[in-house]
PAZA-364388 format. One record per residue: x, y negated, z negated of N, C-alpha, C in turn. Coordinates in pm, whole numbers, plus 50000, padded with zeros to 5 digits. Each point is the difference from the previous one (the first is absolute). Last residue first. Example, Ala and Ser with C-alpha at 12.3 -4.5 7.8 and 13.67 -1.06 7.14 Angstrom:
2
rec nc1:51285	nc2:50225	nc3:49292	cac1:50082	cac2:49881	cac3:49994	cc1:49923	cc2:49891	cc3:49927
rec nc1:50029	nc2:50572	nc3:50007	cac1:49911	cac2:49881	cac3:50000	cc1:50090	cc2:49880	cc3:50000
! end
This chain:
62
rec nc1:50093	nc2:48635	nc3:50762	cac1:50047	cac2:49876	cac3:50026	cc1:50140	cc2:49950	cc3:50022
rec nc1:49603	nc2:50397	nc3:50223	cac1:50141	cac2:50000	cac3:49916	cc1:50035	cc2:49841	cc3:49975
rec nc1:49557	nc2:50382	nc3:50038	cac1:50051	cac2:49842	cac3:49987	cc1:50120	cc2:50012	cc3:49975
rec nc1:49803	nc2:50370	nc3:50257	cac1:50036	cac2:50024	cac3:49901	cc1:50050	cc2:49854	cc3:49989
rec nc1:49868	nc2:50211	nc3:50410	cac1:49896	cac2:49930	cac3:49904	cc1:50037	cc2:49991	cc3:49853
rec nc1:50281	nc2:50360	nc3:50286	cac1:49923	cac2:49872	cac3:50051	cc1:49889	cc2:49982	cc3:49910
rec nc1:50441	nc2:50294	nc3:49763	cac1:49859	cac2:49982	cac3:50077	cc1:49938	cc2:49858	cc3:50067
rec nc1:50380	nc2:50110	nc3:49711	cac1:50038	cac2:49969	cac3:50115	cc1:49843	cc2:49987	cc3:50099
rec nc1:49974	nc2:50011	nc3:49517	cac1:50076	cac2:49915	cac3:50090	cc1:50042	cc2:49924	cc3:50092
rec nc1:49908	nc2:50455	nc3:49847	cac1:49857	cac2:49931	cac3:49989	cc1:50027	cc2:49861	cc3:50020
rec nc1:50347	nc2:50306	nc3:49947	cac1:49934	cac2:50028	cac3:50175	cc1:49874	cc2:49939	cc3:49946
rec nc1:50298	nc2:49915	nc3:49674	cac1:50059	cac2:49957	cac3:50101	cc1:49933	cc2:50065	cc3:50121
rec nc1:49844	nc2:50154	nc3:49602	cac1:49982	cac2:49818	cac3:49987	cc1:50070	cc2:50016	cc3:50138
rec nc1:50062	nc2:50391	nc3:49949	cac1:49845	cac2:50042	cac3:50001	cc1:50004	cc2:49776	cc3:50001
rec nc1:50418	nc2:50177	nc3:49848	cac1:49984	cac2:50011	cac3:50177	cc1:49807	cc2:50019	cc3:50034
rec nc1:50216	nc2:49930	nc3:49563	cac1:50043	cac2:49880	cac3:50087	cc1:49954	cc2:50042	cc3:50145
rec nc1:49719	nc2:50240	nc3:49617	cac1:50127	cac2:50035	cac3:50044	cc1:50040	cc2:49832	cc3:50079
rec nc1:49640	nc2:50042	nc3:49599	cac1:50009	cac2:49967	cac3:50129	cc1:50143	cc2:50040	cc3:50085
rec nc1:49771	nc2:50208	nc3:49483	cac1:50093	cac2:49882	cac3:50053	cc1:49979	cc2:50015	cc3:50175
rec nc1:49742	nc2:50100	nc3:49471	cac1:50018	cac2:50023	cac3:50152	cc1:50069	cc2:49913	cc3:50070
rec nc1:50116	nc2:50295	nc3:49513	cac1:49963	cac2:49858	cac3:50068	cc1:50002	cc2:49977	cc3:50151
rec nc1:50124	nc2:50368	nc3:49722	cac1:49872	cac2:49983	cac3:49914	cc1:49963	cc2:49872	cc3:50089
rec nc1:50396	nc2:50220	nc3:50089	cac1:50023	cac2:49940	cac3:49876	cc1:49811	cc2:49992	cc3:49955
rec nc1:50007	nc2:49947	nc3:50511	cac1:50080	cac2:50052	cac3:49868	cc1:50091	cc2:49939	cc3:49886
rec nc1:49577	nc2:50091	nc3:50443	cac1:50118	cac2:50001	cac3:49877	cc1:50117	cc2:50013	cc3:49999
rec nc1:49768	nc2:49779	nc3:50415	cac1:50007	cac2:50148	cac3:49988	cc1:50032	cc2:49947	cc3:49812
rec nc1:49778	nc2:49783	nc3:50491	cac1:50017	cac2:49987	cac3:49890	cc1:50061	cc2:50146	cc3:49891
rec nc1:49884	nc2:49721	nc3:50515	cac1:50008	cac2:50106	cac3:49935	cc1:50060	cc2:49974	cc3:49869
rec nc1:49695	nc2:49663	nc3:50374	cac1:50108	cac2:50014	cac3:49902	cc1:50019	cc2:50163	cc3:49977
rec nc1:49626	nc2:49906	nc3:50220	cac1:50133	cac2:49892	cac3:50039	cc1:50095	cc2:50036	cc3:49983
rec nc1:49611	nc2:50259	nc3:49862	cac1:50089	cac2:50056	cac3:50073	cc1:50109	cc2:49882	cc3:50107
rec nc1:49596	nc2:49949	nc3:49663	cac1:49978	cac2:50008	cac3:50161	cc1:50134	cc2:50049	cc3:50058
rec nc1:50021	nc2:49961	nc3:49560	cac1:49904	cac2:50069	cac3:49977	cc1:49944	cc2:49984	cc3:50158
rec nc1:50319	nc2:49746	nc3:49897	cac1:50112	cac2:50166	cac3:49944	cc1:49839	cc2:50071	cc3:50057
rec nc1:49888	nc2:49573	nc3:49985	cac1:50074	cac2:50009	cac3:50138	cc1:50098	cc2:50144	cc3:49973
rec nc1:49754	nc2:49807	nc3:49631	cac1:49904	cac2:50015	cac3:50114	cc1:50039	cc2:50051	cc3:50172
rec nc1:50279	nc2:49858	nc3:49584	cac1:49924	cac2:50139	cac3:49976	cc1:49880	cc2:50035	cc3:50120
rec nc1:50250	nc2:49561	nc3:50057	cac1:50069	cac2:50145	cac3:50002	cc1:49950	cc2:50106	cc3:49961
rec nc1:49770	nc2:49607	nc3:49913	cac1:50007	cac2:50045	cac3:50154	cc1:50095	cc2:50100	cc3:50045
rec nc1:49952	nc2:49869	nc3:49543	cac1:49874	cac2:50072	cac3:50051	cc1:49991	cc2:50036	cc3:50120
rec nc1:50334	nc2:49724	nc3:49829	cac1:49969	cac2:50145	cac3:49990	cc1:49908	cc2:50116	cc3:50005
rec nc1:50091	nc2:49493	nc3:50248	cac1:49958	cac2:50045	cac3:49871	cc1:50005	cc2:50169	cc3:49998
rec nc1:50307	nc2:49642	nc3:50334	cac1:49856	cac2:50080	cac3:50009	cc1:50016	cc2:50042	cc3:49812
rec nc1:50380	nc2:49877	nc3:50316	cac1:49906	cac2:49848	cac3:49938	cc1:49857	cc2:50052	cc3:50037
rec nc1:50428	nc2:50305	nc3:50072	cac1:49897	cac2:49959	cac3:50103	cc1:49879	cc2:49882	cc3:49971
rec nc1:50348	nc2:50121	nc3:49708	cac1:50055	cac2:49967	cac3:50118	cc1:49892	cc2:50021	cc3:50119
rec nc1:49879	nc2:50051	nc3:49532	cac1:50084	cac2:49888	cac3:50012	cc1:50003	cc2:49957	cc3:50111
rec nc1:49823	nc2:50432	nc3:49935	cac1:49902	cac2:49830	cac3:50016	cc1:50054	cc2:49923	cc3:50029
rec nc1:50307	nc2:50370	nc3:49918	cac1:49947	cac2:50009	cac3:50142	cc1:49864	cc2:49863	cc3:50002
rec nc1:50166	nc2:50079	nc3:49554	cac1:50119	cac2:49909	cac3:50048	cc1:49963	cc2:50047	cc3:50156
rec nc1:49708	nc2:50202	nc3:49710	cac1:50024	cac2:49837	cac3:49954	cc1:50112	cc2:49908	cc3:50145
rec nc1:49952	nc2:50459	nc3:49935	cac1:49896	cac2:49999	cac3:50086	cc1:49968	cc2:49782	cc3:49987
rec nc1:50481	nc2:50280	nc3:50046	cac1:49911	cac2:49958	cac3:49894	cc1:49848	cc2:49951	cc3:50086
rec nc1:50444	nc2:50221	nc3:50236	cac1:49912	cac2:49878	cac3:49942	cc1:49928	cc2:50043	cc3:49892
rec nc1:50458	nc2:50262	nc3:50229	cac1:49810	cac2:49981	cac3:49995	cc1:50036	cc2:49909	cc3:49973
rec nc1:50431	nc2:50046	nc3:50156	cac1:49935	cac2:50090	cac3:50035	cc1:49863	cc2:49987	cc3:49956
rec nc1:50304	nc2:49571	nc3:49852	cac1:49949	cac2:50151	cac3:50013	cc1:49947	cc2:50075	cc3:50086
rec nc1:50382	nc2:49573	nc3:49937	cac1:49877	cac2:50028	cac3:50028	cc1:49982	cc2:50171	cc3:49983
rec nc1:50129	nc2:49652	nc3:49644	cac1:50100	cac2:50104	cac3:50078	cc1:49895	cc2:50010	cc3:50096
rec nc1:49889	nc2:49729	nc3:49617	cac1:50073	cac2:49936	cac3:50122	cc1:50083	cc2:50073	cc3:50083
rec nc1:49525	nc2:49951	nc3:49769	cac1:50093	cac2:50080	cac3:49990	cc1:50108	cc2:49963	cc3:50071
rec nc1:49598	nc2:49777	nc3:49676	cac1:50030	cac2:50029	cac3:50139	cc1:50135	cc2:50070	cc3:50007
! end
């Protein structure tokens, strides 16, 4: 785990924080929830694409 906060996510570490399987993130880049961009070769979640899905109504928060 990282302890600076970052600009992306990890497609691992956006499950984490929304307490969902990665599958549900690839599923949600792929309905246009989420945006997802490279790089380096690796798809990463920007902070601001997690923080307006979030903010969204119906979204479990504990």
């Amino acid at each position: 785990m990282r302890t600076s906060v970052s600009s992306v996510h990890t497609i691992r570490e956006t499950a984490w924080v929304l307490g969902v399987s990665q599958g549900v993130v690839f599923r949600a880049i792929r309905l246009g929830l989420l945006t997802a961009e490279r790089q380096y070769g690796r798809l990463v979640i920007p902070n601001s694409s997690l923080r307006r899905l979030l903010s969204e109504p119906g979204v479990p928060r504990d």
